[in-house]
C-alpha positions as CSV (number, residue, x, y, z in Angstrom):
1,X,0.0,0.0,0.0
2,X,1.8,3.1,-1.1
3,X,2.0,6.5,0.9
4,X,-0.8,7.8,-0.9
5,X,-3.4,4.7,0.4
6,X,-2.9,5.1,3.9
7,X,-3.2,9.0,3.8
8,X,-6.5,8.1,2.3
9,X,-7.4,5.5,4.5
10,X,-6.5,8.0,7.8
11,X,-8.9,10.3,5.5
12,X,-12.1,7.7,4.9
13,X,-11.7,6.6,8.8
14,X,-12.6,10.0,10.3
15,X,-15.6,10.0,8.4
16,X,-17.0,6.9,9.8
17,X,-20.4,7.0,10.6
18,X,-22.8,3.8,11.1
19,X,-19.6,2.1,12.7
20,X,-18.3,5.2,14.3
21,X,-17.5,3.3,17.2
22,X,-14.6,1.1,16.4
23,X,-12.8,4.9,16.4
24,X,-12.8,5.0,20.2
25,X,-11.6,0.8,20.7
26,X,-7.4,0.8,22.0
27,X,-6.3,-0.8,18.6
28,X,-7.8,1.7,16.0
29,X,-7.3,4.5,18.1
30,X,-3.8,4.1,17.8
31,X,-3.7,2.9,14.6
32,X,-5.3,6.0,13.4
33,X,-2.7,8.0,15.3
34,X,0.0,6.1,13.9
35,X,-0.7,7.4,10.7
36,X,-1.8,10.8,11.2
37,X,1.2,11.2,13.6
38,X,4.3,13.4,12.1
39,X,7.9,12.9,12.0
40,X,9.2,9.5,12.0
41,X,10.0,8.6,16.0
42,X,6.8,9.7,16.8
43,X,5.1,7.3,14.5
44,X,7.4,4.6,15.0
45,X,6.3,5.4,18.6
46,X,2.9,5.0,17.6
47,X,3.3,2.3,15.8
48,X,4.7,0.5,18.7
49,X,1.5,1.4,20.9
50,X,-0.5,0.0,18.2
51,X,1.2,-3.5,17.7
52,X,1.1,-3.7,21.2
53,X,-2.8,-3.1,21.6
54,X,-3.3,-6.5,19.4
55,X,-2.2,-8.7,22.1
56,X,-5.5,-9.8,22.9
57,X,-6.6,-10.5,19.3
58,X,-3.5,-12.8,19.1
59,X,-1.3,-10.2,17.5
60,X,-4.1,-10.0,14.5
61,X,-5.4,-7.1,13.3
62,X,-8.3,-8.6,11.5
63,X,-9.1,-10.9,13.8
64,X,-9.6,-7.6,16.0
65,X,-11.6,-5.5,13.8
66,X,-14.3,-9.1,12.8
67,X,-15.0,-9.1,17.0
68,X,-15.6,-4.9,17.0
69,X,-17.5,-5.0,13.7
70,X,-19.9,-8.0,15.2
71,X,-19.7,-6.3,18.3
72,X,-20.8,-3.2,17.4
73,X,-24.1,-1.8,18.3
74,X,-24.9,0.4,15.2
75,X,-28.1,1.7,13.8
76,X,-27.8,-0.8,10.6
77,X,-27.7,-3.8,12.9
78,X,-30.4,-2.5,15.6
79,X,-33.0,-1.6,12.3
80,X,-32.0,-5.3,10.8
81,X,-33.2,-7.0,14.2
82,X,-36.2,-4.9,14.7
83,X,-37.6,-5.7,10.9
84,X,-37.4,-1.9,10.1
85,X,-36.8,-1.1,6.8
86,X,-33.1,0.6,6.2
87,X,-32.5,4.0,5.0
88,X,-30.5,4.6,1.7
89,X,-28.0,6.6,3.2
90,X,-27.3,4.3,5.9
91,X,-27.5,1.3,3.5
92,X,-24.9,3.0,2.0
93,X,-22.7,4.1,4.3
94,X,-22.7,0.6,5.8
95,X,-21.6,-0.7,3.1
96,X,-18.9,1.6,2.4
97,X,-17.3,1.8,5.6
98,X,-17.1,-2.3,5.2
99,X,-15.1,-2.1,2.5
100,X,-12.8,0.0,4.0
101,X,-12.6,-2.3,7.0
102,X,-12.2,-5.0,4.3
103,X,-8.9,-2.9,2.7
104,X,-7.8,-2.3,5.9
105,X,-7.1,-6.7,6.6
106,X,-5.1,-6.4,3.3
107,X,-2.5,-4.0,4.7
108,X,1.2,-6.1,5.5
109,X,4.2,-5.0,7.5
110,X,6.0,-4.4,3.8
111,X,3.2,-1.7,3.7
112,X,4.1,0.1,7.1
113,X,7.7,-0.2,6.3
114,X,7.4,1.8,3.0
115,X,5.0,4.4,4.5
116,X,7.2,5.2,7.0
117,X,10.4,5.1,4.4
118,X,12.4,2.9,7.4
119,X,14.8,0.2,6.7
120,X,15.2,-0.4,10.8
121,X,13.5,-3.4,13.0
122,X,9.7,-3.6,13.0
123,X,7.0,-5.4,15.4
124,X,5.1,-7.8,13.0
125,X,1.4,-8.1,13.4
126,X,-0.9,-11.0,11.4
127,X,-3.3,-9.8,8.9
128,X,-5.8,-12.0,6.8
129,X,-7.7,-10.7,3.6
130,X,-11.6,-10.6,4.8
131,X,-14.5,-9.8,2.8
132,X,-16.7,-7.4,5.3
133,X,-19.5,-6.9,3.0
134,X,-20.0,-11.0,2.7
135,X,-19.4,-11.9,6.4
136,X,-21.6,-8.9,7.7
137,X,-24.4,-9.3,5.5
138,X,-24.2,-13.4,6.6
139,X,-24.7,-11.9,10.5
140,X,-27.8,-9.9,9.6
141,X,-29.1,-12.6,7.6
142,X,-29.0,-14.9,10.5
143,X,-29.2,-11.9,13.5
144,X,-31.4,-13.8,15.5
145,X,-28.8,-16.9,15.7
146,X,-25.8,-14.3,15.8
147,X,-27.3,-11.7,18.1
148,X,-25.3,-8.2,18.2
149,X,-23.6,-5.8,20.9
150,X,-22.2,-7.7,23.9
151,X,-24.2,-10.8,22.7
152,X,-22.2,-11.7,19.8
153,X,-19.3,-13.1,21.3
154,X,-20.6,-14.4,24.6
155,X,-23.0,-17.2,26.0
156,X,-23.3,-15.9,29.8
157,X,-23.8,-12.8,31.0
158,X,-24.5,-11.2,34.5
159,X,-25.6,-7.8,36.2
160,X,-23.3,-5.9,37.3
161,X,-25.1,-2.7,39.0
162,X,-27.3,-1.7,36.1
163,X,-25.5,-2.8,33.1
164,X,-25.7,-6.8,31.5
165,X,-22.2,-7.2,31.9
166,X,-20.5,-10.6,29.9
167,X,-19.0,-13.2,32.1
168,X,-15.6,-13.7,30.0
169,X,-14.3,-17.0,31.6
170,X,-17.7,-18.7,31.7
171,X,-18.8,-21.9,32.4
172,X,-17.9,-24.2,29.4
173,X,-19.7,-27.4,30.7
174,X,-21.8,-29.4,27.6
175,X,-24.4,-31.9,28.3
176,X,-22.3,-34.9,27.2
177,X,-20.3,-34.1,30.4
178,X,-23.3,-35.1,32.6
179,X,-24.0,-38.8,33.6
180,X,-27.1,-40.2,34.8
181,X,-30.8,-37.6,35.2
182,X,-30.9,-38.0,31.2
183,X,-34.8,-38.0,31.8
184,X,-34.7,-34.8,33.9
185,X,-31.8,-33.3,31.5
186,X,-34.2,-33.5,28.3
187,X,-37.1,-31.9,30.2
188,X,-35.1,-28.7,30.4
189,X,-33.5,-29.1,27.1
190,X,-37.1,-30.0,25.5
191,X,-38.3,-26.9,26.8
192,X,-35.2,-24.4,25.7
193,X,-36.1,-26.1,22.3
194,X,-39.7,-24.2,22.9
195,X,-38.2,-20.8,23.7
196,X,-35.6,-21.1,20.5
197,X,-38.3,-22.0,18.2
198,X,-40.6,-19.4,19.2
199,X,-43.4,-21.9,21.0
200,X,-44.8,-21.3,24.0
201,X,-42.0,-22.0,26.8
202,X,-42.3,-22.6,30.7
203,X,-39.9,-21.4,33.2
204,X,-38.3,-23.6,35.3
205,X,-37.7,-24.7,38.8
206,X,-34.7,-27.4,39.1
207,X,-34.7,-28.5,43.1
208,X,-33.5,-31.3,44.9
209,X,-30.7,-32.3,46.6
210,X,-27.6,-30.7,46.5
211,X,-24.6,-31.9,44.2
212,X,-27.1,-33.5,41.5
213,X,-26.4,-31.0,38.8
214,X,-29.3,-28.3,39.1
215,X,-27.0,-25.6,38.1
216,X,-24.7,-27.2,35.6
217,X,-27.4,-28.7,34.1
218,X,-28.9,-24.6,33.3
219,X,-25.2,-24.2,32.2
220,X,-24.8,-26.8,29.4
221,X,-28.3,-26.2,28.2
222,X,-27.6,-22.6,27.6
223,X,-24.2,-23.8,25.9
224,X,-25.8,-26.1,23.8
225,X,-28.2,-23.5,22.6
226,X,-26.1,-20.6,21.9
227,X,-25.5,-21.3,18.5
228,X,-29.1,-21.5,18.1
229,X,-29.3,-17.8,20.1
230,X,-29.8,-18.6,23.3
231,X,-28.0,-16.7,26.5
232,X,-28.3,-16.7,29.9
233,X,-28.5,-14.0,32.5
234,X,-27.6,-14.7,36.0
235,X,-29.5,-13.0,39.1
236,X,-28.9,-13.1,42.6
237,X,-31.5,-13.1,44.6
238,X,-31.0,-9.6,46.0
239,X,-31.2,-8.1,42.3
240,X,-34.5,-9.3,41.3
241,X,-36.1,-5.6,41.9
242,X,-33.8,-5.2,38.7
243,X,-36.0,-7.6,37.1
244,X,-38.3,-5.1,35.0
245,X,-35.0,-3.1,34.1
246,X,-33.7,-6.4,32.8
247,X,-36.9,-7.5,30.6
248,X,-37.0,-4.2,29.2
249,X,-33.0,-3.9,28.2
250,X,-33.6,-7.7,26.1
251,X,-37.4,-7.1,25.2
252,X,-36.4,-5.8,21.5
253,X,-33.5,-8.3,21.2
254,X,-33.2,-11.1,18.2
255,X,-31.8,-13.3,20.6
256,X,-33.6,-16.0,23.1
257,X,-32.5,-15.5,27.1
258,X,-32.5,-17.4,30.3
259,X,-32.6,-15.5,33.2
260,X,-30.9,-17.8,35.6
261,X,-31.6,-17.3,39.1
262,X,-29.3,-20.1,41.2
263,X,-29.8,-21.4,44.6
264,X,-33.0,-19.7,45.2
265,X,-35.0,-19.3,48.6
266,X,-37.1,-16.6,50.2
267,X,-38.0,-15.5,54.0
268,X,-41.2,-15.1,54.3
269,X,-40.8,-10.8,54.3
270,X,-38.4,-11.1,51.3
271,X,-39.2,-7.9,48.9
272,X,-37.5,-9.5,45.6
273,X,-40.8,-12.1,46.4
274,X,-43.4,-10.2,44.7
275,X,-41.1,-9.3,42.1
276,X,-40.5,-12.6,41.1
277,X,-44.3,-13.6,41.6
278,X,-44.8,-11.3,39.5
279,X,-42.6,-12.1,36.5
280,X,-44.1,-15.7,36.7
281,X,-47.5,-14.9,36.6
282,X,-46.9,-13.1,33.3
283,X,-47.4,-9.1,34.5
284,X,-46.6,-7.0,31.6
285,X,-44.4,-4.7,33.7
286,X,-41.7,-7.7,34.3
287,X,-42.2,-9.8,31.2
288,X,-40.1,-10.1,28.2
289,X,-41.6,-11.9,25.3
290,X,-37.9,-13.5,24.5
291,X,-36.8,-15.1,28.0
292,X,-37.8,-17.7,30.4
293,X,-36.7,-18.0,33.7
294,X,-34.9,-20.8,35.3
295,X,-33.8,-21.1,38.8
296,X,-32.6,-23.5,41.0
297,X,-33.7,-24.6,44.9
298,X,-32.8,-27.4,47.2
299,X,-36.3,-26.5,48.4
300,X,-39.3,-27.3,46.6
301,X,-41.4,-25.0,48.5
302,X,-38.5,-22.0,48.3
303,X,-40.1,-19.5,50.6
304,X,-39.3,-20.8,54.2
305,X,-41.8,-20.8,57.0
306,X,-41.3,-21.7,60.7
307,X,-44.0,-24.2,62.8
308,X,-44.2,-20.7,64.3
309,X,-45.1,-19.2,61.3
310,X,-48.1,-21.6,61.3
311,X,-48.7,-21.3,64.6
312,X,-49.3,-18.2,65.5
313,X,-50.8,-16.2,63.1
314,X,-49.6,-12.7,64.3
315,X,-52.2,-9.9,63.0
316,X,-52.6,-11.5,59.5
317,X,-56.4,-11.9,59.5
318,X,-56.6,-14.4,56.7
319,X,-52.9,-16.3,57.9
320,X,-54.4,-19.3,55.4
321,X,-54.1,-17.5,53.0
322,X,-51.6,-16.1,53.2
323,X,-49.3,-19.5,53.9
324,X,-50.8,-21.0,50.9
325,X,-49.3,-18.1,49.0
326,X,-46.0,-18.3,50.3
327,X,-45.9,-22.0,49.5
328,X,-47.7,-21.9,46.0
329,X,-44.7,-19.5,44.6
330,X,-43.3,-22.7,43.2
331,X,-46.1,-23.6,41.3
332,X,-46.4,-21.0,39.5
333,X,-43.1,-22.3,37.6
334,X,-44.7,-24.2,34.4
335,X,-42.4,-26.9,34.5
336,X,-40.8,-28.6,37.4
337,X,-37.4,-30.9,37.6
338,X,-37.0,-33.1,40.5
339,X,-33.2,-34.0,41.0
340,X,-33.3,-36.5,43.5
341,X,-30.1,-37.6,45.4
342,X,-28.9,-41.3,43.4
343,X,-29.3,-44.4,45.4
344,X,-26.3,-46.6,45.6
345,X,-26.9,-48.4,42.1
346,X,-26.6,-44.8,39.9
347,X,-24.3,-43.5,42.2
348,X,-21.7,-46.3,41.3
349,X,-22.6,-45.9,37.8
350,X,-21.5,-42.9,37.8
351,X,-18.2,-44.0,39.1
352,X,-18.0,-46.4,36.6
353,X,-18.5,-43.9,33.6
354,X,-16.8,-41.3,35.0
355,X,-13.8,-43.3,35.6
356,X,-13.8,-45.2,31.7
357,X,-14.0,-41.3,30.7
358,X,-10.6,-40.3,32.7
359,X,-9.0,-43.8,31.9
360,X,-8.8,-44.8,35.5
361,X,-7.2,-48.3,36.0
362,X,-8.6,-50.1,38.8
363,X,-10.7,-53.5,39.7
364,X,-14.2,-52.1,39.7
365,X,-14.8,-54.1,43.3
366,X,-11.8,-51.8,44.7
367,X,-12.8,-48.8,42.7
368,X,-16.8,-49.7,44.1
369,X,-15.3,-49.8,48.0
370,X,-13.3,-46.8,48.0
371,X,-16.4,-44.5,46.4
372,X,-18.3,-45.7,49.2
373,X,-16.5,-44.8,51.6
374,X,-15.4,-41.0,50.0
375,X,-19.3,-40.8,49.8
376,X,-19.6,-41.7,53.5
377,X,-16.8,-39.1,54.6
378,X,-18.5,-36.7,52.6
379,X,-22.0,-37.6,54.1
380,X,-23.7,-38.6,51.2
381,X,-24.0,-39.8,47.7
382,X,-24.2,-37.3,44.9
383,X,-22.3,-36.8,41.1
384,X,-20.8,-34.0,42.7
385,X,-19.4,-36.8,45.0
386,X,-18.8,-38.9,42.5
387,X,-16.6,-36.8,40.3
388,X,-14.7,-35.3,43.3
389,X,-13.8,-38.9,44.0
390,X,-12.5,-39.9,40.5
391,X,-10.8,-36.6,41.1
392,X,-9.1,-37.5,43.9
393,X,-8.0,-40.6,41.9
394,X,-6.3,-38.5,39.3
395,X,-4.4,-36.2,41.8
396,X,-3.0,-39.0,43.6
């Protein structure tokens, strides 16, 4: 690329308009500086700077602009999702502003070197040809798979104050990890099959014993999914006042969501209760037409209540009442998963499988003693228990 391109290209940049954004990202900032910088230690200087800022996108330049292009959340992309038709202009501009990104992968450290007229050592950064226009247009084809903003490149997500933040070293677990509860596995994954083909869906409480896979099990399903544009939220239990905040922020999104709510249990006084009450029963105020909830409980009635509570009905009037409230809250879920603890018989089947998958050697009579007994130190049988032994197995 001669003197003359880059010039141009430092031109056509500051004029970017649909995907003005990718201006103010680490890498083109100082790429742009680089080459509107003058005098040739200052640019080296700023060249520097920007070789450096790829170190996330393993040293690749493209490889950083095809994340902040599918990242972006630009008027083209937010129009494309709603169904709204486009405007010429911004059709256009689009379209351009692609092609330069698409130029921009076909620059090579032979092209730096002449633009800056230096003979000296360079930083090398990796650069593949890519066609914009074609990958883009692919994306908004398929936006409702895809997603865009800080969906694109993430399955899990959780709430940080009041923003939907991604959680960048998620949970990777897949659902051939799992086994034994395939029955009580497909009910959840026959149900996130509902909400990604649009059919009516349920939301879902897992409960049962703990260590039986209630939470991983939410996990993989949202992995399996998330090529099919499915992502997950996670809640506590103290942030479900942000409920309606959180509907509304994914109401107009492409893309199909869990709100995942994990290990969830209420006193009887609990404020977040009518929230999520609420949200179950459908109100408009905490609903989102896109997203299911699915929490978890080692209870299945999760609101606790004293023999006190039932006792003594304090100044509540109508106390029957009310108690059947606080313990209906769970049926108001419209499917429920029962993950009991195993008996003996799958707990060693677990064992079993779980030790062919990590190539443990040992007689299964030996192998069938020593889980029983790590089960009775740990007070009770459970695949948690079960891996952590074949773990222990490994490590020794």
């Amino acid at each position: 690329m001669s003197n003359l391109d880059l010039n141009q290209l430092k031109n056509e940049l500051a004029t970017l308009s649909v995907f003005r954004n990718l201006l103010y990202k680490k890498e083109m900032d100082s790429f742009f500086k680089f080459i509107e910088e003058d005098g040739l230690s200052f640019r080296l200087l700023r060249y520097g700077e920007f070789v450096s800022s790829l170190a996330l996108s393993n040293a690749s330049f493209s490889e950083f602009l095809k994340k902040a292009v599918c990242e972006d959340e630009n008027i083209y992309i937010t129009l494309v999702a709603k169904g709204i038709e486009i405007p010429s202009s911004v059709r256009k501009n689009a379209e351009r502003e692609l092609e330069i990104f698409s130029r921009i992968t076909e620059i090579t450290c032979e092209d730096i070197r002449a633009f800056l007229g230096y003979d000296g050592y360079l930083p090398e950064f990796e650069n593949t040809p890519t066609d914009f226009k074609s990958m883009y247009s692919d994306r908004c084809e398929n936006v409702s798979c895809f997603g865009y903003g800080i969906f694109t490149s993430y399955p899990m997500f959780k709430v940080v104050g009041n923003e939907i933040v991604p959680v960048k070293s998620c949970d990777e677990i897949e659902v051939q990890a799992f086994v034994g509860y395939e029955k009580e596995r497909q009910a959840v994954i026959d149900n996130t099959t509902a909400l990604v083909k649009g059919s009516p869906a349920n939301n879902v409480l897992l409960y049962g014993d703990a260590g039986t896979g209630k939470s991983s099990t939410v996990k993989a399903v949202a992995n399996m999914f998330f090529d099919k544009g499915v992502r997950l939220i996670e809640i506590r239990k103290d942030q479900l006042l942000q409920l309606c905040d959180i509907m509304g922020k994914i109401a107009d999104n492409p893309l199909k969501f869990i709100i995942f709510i994990d290990d969830l249990s209420f006193n009887k006084n609990d404020d977040q209760f009518s929230m999520l009450k609420a949200a179950l029963e459908g109100s408009a105020s905490v609903r989102a037409g896109n997203a299911v909830i699915y929490a978890t409980s080692n209870r299945r009635h999760i609101v606790k209540e004293t023999f006190s509570d039932r006792a003594t009905g304090g100044d509540d009037i109508h106390r029957n009442d009310t108690v059947q409230e606080l313990l209906s809250l769970s049926e108001r879920f419209g499917l429920t998963v029962y993950f009991s603890k195993p008996n003996k018989i799958l707990y060693l089947d677990i064992v079993h499988q779980l030790a062919k998958r990590y190539s443990i050697d040992m007689e299964q009579g030996e192998l069938d003693v020593k889980a029983e007994a790590f089960a009775l130190n740990k007070g009770n049988r459970s695949p948690r228990a079960a891996e952590q032994f074949i773990k222990s197995l490994i490590t020794t």
